[in-house]
C-alpha positions in Angstrom: 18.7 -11.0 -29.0 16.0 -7.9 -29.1 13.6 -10.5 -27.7 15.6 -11.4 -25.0 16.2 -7.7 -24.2 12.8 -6.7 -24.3 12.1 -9.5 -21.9 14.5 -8.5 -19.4 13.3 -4.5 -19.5 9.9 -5.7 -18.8 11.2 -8.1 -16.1 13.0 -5.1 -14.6 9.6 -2.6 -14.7 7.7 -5.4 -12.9 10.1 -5.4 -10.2 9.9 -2.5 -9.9 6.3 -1.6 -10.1 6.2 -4.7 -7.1 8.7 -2.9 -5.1 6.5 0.5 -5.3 3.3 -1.8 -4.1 5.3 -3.6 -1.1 6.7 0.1 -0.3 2.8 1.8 -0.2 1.4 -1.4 1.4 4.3 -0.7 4.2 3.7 2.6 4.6 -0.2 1.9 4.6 0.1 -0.3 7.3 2.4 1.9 9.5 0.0 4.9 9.1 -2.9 1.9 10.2 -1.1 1.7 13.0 -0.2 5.3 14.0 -4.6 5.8 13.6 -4.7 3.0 16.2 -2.2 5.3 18.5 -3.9 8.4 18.1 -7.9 6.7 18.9 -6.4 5.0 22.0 -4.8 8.2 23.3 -8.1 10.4 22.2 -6.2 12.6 20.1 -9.2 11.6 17.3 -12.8 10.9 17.7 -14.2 7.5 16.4 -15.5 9.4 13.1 -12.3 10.5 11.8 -10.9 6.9 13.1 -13.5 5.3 11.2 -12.8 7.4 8.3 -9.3 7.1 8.0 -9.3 3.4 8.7 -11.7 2.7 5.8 -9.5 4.8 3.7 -6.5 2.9 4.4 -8.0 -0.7 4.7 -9.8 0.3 1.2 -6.5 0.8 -0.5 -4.8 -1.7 1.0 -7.4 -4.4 -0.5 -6.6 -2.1 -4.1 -2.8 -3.3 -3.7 -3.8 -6.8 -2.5 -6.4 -7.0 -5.6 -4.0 -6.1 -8.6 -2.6 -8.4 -10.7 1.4 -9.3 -10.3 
């Protein structure tokens, strides 16, 4: 019976710790696309696009690269 529970609380953390990583890479990915907005209407110089996008494409790769 403990066994069992401990399963299922450590079921229920990796849920949610996967939740958290679809929620970030959403959020990444929406902020990817706001840079794209802001380069195209020359609100931000290629530097600070390149920056940013590196940034964001870097982190992204982070959340694609860990372990489920």
């Amino acid at each position: 019976m403990l066994l069992r529970g401990l399963m299922l609380v450590f079921q229920e953390v990796a849920d949610a710790v996967e939740q958290d990583r679809e929620n970030e890479s959403a959020a990444l990915k929406g902020d990817l696309r706001q840079l794209y907005s802001k380069l195209e209407a020359g609100e931000i110089s290629e530097e600070v696009f390149d920056r940013e996008e590196d940034r964001i494409l870097d982190r992204l790769d982070e959340l694609d690269g860990e372990p489920d």
